[in-house]
C-alpha positions as CSV (number, residue, x, y, z in Angstrom):
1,X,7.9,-13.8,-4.1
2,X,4.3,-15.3,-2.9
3,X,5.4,-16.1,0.3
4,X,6.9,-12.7,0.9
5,X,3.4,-11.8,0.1
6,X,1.3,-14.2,2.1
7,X,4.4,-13.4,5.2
8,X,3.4,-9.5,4.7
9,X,-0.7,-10.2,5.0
10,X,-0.8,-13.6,7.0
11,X,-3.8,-13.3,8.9
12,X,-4.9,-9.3,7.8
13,X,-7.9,-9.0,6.5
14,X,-9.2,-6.1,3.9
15,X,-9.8,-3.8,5.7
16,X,-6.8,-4.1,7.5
17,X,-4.6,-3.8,5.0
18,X,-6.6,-1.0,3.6
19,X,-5.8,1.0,6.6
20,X,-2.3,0.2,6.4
21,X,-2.7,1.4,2.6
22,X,-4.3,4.9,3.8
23,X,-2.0,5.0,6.6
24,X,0.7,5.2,4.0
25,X,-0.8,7.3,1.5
26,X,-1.3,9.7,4.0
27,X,2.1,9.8,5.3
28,X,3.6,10.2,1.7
29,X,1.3,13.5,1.5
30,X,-0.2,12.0,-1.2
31,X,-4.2,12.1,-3.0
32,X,-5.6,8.7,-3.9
33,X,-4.7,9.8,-7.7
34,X,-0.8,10.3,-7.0
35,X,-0.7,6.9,-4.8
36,X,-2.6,5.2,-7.8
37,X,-0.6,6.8,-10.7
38,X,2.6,5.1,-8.7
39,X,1.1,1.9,-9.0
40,X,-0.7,2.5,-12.6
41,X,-4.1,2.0,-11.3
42,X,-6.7,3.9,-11.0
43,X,-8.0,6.1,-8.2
44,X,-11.0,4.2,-7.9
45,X,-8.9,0.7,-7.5
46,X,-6.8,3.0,-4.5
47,X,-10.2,3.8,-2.8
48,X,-11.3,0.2,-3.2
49,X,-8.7,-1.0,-1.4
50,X,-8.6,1.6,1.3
51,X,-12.7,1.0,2.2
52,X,-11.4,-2.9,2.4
53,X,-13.5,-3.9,-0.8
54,X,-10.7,-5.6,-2.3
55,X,-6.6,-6.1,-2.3
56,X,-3.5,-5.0,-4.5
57,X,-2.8,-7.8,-6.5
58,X,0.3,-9.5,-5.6
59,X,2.9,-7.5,-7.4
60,X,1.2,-4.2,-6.4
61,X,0.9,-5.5,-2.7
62,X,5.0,-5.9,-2.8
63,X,5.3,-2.8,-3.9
64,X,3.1,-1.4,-1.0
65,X,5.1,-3.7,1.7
66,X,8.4,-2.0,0.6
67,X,7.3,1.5,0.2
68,X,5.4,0.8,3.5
69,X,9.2,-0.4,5.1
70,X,10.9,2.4,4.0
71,X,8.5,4.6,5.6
72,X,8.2,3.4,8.7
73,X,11.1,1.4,9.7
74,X,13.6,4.0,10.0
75,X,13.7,5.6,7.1
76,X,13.1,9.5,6.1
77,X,10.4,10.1,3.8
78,X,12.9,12.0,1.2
79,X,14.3,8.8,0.9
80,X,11.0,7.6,-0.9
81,X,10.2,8.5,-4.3
């Protein structure tokens, strides 16, 4: 499982994958307080990472990577709950 992780982020800083992270909210349709209730954090911890302050721990950062696959490899957004 960590070196899915360190694969997923090799080499992307914060504020990288806080982009990525907004990218993604955005294309769910989602507020920072429905993408942090589908993680259990807070919407402050979702804005955190988004401005690059800090990262998802690793199991919330796995849980970004495939949500982030299904959305943008292919898959239809329906598909994602």
């Amino acid at each position: 499982m960590k070196e899915v992780i360190k694969t997923k982020t090799a080499g992307k800083s914060k504020k990288r994958i806080g982009k990525d992270i907004m990218e993604l909210r955005l294309a769910l349709g989602e507020t920072q307080k429905q993408f942090a209730a589908r993680f259990n954090v807070a919407q402050a911890t979702v804005s955190s990472w988004e401005l690059g302050k800090d990262r998802p721990k690793p199991e919330n950062l796995v849980e970004i990577s495939h949500l982030h696959d299904q959305m943008f490899k292919g898959n239809k957004k329906s598909n994602v709950s």
